[in-house]
Each structure stands twice: as structure tokens, then as C-alpha cells.
N, C-alpha and C positions, 0 to 999 in steps of 0.2 A: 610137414603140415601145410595144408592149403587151405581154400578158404570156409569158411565157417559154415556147417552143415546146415543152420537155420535156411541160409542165405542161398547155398547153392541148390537146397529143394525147392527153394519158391523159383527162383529164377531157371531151373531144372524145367519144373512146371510151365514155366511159360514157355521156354521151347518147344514145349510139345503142343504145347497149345496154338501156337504159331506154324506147326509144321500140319499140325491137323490142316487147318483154315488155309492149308498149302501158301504163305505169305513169303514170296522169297527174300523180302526185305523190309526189317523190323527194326526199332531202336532194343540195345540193351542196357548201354549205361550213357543218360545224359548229360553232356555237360555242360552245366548253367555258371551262367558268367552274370549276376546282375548288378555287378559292377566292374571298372576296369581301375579305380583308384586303389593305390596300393600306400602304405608305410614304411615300406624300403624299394631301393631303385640297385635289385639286382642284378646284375654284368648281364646273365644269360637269358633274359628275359623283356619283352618290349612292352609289357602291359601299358606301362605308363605313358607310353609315345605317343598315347592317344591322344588328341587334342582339348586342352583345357575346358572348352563345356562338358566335350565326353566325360571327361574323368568328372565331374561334378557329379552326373546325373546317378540315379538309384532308380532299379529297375523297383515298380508296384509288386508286393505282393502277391495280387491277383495276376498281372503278368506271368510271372514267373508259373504257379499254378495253372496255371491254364498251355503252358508252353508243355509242362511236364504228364498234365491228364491227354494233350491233344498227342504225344510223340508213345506214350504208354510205357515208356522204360520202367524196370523195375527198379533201377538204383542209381541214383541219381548223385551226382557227382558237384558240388558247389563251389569254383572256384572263382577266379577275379583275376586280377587283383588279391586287396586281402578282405572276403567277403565279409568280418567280423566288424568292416568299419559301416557295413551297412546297418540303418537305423535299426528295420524289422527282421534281423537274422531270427532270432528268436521264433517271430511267428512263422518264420515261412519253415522253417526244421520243423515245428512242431505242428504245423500241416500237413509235410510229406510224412513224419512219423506216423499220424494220426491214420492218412492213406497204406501205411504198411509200406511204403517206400524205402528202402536201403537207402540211406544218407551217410556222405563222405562230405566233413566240412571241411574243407581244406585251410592252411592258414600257418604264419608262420610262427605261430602263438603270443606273437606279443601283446594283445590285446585278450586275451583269455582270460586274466584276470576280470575285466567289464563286462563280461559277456554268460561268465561262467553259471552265476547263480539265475540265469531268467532260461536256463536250459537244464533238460531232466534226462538221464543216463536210459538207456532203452539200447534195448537189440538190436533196432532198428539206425539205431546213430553213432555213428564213431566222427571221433575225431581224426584228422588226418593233418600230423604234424610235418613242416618240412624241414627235415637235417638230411644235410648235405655231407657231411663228415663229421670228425670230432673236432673240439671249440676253434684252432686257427685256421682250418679249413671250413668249415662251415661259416665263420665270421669272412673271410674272406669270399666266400661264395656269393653273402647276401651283400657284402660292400658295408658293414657296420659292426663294430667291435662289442662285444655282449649278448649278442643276439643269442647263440645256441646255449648260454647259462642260462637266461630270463627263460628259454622253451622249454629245459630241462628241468627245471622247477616248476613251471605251469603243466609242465606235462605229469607230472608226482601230485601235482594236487590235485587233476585231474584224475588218477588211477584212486587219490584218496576217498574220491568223493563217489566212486563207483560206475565210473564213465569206461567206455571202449574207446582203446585209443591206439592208433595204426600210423606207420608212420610211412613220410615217401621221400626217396633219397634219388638223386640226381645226380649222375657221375659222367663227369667229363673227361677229354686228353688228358687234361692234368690229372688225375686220379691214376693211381697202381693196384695191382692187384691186391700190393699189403694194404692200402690205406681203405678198401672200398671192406676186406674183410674186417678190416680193425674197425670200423663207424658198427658194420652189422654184429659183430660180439659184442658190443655195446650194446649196441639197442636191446637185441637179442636178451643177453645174461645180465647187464647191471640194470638198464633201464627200464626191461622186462615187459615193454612195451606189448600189447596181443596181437597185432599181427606186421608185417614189415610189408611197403611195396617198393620197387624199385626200377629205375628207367635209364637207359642212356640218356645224354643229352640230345635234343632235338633240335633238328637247326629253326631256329626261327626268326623271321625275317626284321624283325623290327628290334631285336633284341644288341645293346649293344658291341657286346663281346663276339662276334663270329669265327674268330678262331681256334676254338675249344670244344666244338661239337663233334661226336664222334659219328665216326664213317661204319658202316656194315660190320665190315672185317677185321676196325678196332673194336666193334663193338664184342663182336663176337672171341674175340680172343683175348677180351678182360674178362669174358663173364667163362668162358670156360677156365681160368686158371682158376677166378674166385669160388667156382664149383668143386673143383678137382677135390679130391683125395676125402670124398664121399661129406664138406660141409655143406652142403647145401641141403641134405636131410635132414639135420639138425635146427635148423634157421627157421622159425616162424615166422614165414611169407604170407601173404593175402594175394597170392598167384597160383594160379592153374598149373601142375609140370609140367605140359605143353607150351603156354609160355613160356618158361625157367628153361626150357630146353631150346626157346626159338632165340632168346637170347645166346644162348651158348652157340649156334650155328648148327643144333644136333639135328633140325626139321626145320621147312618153310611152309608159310601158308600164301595165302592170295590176300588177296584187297576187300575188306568190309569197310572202307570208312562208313555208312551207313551205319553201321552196327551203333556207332558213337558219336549220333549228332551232337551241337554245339549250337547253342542257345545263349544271345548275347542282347547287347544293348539294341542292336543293329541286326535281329532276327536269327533267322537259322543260317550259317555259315555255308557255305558249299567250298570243299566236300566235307571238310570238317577243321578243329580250333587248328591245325597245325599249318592250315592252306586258306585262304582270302581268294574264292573266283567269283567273288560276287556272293549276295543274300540271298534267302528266297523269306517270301513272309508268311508261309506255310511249312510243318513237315511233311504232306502231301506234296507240296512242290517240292520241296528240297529232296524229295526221292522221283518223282517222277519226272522233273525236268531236270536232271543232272546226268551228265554223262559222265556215267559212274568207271565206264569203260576205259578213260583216261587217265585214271588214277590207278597206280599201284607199283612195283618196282621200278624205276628208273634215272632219271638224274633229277628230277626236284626233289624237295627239300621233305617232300611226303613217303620219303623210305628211308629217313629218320625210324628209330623207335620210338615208339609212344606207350604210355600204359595213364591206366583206367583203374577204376576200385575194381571190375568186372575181371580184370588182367585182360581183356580183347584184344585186339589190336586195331588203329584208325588208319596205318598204314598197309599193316597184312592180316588182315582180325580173322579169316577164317581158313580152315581147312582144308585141302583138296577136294575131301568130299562133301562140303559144303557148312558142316558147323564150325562155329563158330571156335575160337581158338581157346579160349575157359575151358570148355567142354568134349570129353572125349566120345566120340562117334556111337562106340559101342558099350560105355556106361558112364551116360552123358550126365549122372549126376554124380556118383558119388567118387570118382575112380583120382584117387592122390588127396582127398579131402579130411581135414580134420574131423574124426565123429567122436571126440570123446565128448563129455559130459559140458 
């Protein structure tokens, strides 16, 4: 299964619409940061390094809208920090909803309980839980003890109340190939989760734990054992098999960061959330004065893996022949996609 038929027509649609108006460089999935204050201070992670005004501040509403009508993505991706401790989560989802925008609200649910009832279950929003493994590797991932029980039950109440709920897992050095299958039959069969995403670990600079991110090679020869012997057909992914195969080492692509700007306190990112070369206060600038040419395979920390609600990639998001890595060239909507009912 891959991703959800709604979702890959509309965003189908827009490729071509994009390819018409011959645009060789468009966003697909943005990622809003409108804030960087978090309620847990995970190992792998620097959000919080920010410094003490930053982490105060909360991006406006309008802000944030106006970031996501000017960049034109169709699915927009809401991370932070943990965006849920922002006041108006509420209105800004049920903005982009309103817009027909694909919403990925990311979070590590502990606050899902305060937030649950001023938010309304639509096609258009999923929730996007993060578990890391099962309870003593997940609790040890985020640095606090209880965390993936409190998710695991806001994540049930959430399926109760008739919400989409997706989940994204993070796998580092430490991780085996048993323990990364054993979280995904979980998610998978008991927790029954609708769709799963998943990423290597990505080195990031501010984060404090730096010795646990995986390198290409590891990357690649965890995600083909956890493939092997045909589970990965099985598995309800919210990825592309182009992706699922770039992790395995099966195909490469090139470099789209473009494809996934990254929209923060501090403007548009250049070239995107996994690399700091400076802002720009436009996504007109942030495409047309970035020297896109400098990014893509080599020894920075930006050939890392990354993933997106979209599955792109911000370090190799497209293809040889130019699409994008979601999308397959020659049946660039529907081809690996869930179409059942």
C-alpha cells in the first residue's frame, strides 16, 4: 500500500499542472515550523537549542497562511518543535483543511488529549504520531519514561473518534533489523494505525546525541534486511516504492531540496530544515537566489535521509528524469498506490 488515492490525484494533478507552465522548480510538501518550543528534549534532535526568546515566540496564524498560499504546496507538513503547544493549532489546520491542503500534524501526542476536541477528523488531516520503537526504546529515544504508553492511547482515542492517523518512526545505529520490524508489526497489526512513515536518522547539527545517525550504507542495509523476504508488501506505508526502494540502496535520485521548503520562525531556510546557509524572506528568493547546484550527494550532513508526508526526498527528492521521487515518470499517479475504497 502506498499513499492514499485522494491524495496522490490531487497532488498528481498538480504536477502536471506544473509541468504544463514548464516550472522547473516548485514546492510539494512544506514544512512549517511555527514554533521551535518543544515538551521533551530528545537526544536526536536540537529544536530546543534555540535560544530562549526563540523558543517563546509563536508564529501568527496569518503568517503561517500566507507562507503556505505564497510557496503553493499542496501538503503541508506542521512540525516544530511540538506544534500542539501552539495556542492557534486549531485554526491554522482548519484553514489549510478549508484550503483542501493535505495536513500532516506532527507531534509526539502527549498533548492530544487538549487539543483533540477543537479539531475535526477530514481527509484532508492526519495526525502524524512519533514512535520510535516499542515502549523501552521509544521512551529512551525521546529521553522520558511513559511517553510511547500516553501515545498509544491517545492514539486509540484518536482512531475512536474517527480521525486519520499516520505514524513516523526514526531509526538509528542503535536500531536492528528485528527491532525496526518488530515497532512496524505493531503499528502495522495491533495498533492498526492507516498509514506508517519512516526515515533514517538525519544528522542534525544542533541535536545532542551525534553519534547514532546513520550513514548511506547503514542506511541502506537495514532497510533492505527489514524489506527482505517480501514484508514490506504487507506494511501500510504512506510512501512512494520509489522511495521504499531508495532506502533499500535498490535506485538513486538527485537533489530536489526545493521540492520541500521549510518555513520557520526565521523565514524560508536555504536549502531546506536539514541544512542552515542562511534565510531568505521570500520563496521566490529562496529559489531563485540559492545555489541549488551545491547541494546534493557528498560529505555534508544533507545526504542524510530525510522524508516528508509527500515520501520526496530534501536530500535526493527527484529522479534522473526529473520527477520527483513520489512519483513514477510513466504513471506518475497511480502506480504502487492504495485504490481501495
Amino acid at each position: 500500500m502506498g499513499i492514499p488515492v485522494r491524495e496522490a490525484l490531487r497532488v498528481g494533478a498538480y504536477l502536471v499542472g506544473q509541468r504544463l507552465r514548464r516550472r522547473e522548480k516548485f514546492a510539494l510538501t512544506l514544512e512549517l515550523e511555527p514554533l521551535f518550543a518543544c515538551n521533551l528534549a530528545c537526544a536526536g534532535c536540537g529544536k530546543i537549542q534555540h535560544p530562549a526568546g526563540v523558543l517563546k515566540q509563536r508564529m501568527p496564524v496569518e503568517q503561517a497562511l500566507a507562507a503556505v498560499e505564497e510557496c503553493g504546496a499542496p501538503v503541508v507538513s506542521i512540525a516544530g518543535g511540538e506544534p500542539l503547544m501552539h495556542p492557534e493549532i486549531d485554526v491554522l489546520v482548519a484553514e489549510l483543511v478549508r484550503r483542501k491542503k493535505f495536513v500532516y500534524l506532527c507531534t509526539n501526542a502527549l498533548l492530544m488529549p487538549r487539543k483533540i476536541d477543537k479539531l475535526r477528523p477530514s481527509p484532508y488531516f492526519s495526525w502524524a504520531v512519533h514512535i520510535d520503537g516499542l515502549e523501552q526504546r521509544h521512551d529512551e529515544s525521546v529521553c522520558k519514561q511513559g511517553v510511547f504508553a500516553q501515545a498509544v492511547d491517545n492514539v486509540r482515542e484518536a482512531q475512536r473518534r474517527g480521525f486519520r492517523v499516520t505514524t513516523n518512526s526514526t531509526f538509528f545505529t542503535s536500531d536492528t533489523p528485528a527491532s525496526v520490524i518488530e515497532v512496524l508489526n505493531f503499528l502495522n497489526d495491533e495498533l492498526r494505525v492507516d498509514r506508517m512513515m519512516l526515515s533514517p536518522a538525519y544528522a542534525y547539527d544542533k541535536a545532542p546525541d551525534q553519534e547514532h545517525f546513520l550513514g548511506v550504507a547503514e542506511t541502506r542495509e537495514l532497510f533492505s534486511k527489514v524489506f527482505a523476504d517480501g514484508r514490506r508488501r504487507r506494511w501500510r506505508f504512506n510512501h512512494s516504492p520509489r522511495f521504499l526502494d531508495f532506502l533499500a540502496g535498490d535506485v538513486d535520485f538527485a537533489c530536489t531540496a526545493w521540492a520541500i521548503p521549510s518555513y520557520s520562525l526565521y523565514g524560508w531556510q536555504r536549502p531546506c530544515y536539514l541544512m542552515s546557509d542562511g534565510y531568505a524572506q521570500t520563496y521566490r528568493e529562496l529559489l531563485e537566489e540559492t545555489d541549488w547546484s551545491a547541494y546534493g550527494p557528498g560529505p555534508r550532513p544533507a545526504v542524510r535521509q530525510l522524508h516528508g508526508p509527500l515520501r520526496l526526498r530534501a536530500d535526493r527528492g527527484a529522479g534522473h528524469d526529473g520527477v520527483p521521487a513520489g512519483v513514477d515518470s510513466r504513471t506518475p499517479v497511480l502506480k504502487g498506490l492504495d485504490t481501495s475504497p
